[in-house]
C-alpha positions in Angstrom: 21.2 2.4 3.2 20.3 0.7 6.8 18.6 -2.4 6.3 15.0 -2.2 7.2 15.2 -5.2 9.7 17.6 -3.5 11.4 15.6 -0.2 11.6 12.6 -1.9 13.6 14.2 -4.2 16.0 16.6 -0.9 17.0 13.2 0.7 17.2 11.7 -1.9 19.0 9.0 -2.3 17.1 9.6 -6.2 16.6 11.3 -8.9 18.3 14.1 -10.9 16.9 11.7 -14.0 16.5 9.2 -12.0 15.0 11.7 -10.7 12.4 12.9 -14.2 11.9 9.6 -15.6 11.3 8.7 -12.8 8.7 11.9 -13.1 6.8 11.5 -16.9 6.5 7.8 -16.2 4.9 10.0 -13.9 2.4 12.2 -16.2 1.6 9.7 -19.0 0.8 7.3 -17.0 -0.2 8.5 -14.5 -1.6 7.0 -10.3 -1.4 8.9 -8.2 1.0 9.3 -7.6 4.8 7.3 -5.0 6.0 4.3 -6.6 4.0 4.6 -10.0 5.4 5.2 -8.3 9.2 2.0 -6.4 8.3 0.0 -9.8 7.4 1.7 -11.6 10.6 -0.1 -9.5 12.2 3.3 -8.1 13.9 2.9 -4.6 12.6 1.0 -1.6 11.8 1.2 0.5 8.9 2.0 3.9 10.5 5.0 1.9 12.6 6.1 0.2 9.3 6.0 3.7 7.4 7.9 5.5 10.7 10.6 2.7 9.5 10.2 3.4 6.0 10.7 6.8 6.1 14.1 6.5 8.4 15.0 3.9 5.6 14.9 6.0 2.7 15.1 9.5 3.6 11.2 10.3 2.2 8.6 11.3 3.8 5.9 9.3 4.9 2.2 8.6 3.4 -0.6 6.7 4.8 -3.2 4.2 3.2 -5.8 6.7 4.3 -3.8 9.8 2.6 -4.1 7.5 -0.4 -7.6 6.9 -0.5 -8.4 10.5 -0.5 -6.6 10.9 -3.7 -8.7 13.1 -5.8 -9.9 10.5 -9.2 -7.6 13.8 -11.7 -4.8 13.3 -9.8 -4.7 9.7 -9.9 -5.3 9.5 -13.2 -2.3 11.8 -14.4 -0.5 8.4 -14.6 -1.4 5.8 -16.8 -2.7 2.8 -14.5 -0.4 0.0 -16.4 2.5 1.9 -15.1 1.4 2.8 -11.9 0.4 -0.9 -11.2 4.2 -1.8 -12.9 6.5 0.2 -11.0 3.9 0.5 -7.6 3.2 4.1 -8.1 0.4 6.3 -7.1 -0.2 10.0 -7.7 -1.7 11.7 -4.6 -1.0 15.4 -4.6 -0.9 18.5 -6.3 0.8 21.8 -5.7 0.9 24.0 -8.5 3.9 22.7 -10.5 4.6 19.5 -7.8 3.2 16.4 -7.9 3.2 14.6 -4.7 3.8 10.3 -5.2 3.8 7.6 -3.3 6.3 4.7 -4.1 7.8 1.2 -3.0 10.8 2.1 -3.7 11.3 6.0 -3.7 14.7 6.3 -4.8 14.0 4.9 -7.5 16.0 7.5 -10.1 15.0 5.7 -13.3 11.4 5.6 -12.3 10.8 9.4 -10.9 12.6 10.3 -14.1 10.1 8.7 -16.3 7.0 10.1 -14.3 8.6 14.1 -14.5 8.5 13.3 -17.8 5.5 12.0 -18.4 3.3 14.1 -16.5 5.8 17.7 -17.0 6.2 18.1 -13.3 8.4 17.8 -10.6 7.9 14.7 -8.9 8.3 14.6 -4.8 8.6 11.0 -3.5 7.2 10.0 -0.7 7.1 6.6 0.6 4.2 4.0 1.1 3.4 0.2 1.9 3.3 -2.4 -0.3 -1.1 -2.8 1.1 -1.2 0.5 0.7 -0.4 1.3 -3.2 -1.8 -2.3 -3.6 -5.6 -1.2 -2.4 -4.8 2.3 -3.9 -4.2 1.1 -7.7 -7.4 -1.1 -7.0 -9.4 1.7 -6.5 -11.6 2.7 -10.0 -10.1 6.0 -11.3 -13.8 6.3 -13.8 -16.6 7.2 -12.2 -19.0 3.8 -12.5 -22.0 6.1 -14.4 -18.9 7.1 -17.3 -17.9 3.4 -17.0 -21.1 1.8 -17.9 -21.2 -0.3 -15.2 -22.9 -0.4 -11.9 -21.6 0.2 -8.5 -19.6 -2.6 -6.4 -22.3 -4.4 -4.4 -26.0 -6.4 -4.6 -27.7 -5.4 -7.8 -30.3 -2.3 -7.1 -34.2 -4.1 -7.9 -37.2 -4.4 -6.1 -36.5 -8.2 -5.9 -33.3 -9.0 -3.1 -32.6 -12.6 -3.3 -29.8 -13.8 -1.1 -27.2 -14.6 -3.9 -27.4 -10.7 -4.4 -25.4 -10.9 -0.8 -22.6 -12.5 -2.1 -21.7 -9.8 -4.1 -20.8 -7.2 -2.1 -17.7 -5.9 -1.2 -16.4 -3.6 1.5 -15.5 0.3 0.6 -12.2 1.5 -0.3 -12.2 3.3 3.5 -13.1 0.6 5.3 -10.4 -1.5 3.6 -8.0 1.8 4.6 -9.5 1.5 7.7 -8.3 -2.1 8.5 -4.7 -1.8 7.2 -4.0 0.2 10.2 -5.9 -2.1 12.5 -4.0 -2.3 15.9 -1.8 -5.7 15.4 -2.5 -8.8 16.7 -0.8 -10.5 19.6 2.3 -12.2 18.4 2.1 -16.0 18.3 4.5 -18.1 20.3 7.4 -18.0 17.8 8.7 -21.5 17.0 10.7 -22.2 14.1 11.4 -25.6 12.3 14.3 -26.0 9.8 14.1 -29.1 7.3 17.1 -30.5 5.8 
């Protein structure tokens, strides 16, 4: 398997400082490439998925495919191993299940989920943001919940703590993952002995 770095400066979608800059973040850091090009600001999603998908062979799915995700889909896995092995149900055809993955050749994984859910299981592959804001997304309605919708407490009284509480929409955060990138900053890096 081609190395993802090498995948997007043949591509052109970074430059070798760029690249450098991210994989130094990884490596003190920690997390992986695409998600630190992403926060750099040296990336989009639907470039970084194009890469993905050359990468491993799957097809593609976006952040916004993900938030579309019917709630009796998503909830045909249990949440503590989507959230464990980055997994989200998104689709269903008949006997298919449609799932985006970190890492969709995963064998060991997609095995586990046909047999958990009785299906075949079709990989597809997503960012790291992506599943991320996807798995974060409630899966029971807030009424069967018992608990009240994200944002400032419904009353006839507003006061302005109640502003502090809100919280932007599952589309909108969609919606800014695939945000045009930002210009790259003048790459300069520093090594330490």
């Amino acid at each position: 398997m081609r190395r993802l770095g090498e995948i997007l400066l043949e591509k052109g979608f970074v430059s070798p400082d760029g690249l450098r800059s991210a994989l130094e973040a990884c490596r003190r850091h920690g997390g992986s490439l695409g998600g630190w090009l992403m926060r750099l600001g040296l990336l989009t999603e639907s470039k970084l998925l194009e890469a993905l998908a050359e990468q491993t062979g799957c097809p593609p799915v976006s952040a916004l495919e993900l938030a579309a995700a019917p709630r009796e889909i998503r909830t045909l896995i249990p949440l503590s191993f989507a959230k464990r092995h980055m997994v989200v149900p998104f689709a269903r055809q008949g006997r298919n299940l449609d799932v985006a993955m970190l890492n969709p050749n995963d064998l060991v994984v997609l095995d586990e989920l046909a047999s958990m859910t009785g299906m075949v299981v079709r990989p597809h592959v997503a960012t790291e943001a992506a599943l991320s804001v996807a798995l974060a997304l409630p899966t029971v309605p807030h009424a069967e919940a018992g608990t009240a919708p994200p944002g400032p407490p419904r009353g006839r009284e507003r006061q302005w703590r109640q502003f502090w509480q809100l919280e932007a929409s599952g589309p909108e955060l969609f919606r800014a993952l695939d945000a045009p990138p930002w210009p790259a900053p003048p790459a300069a890096v520093a090594t330490f002995p």
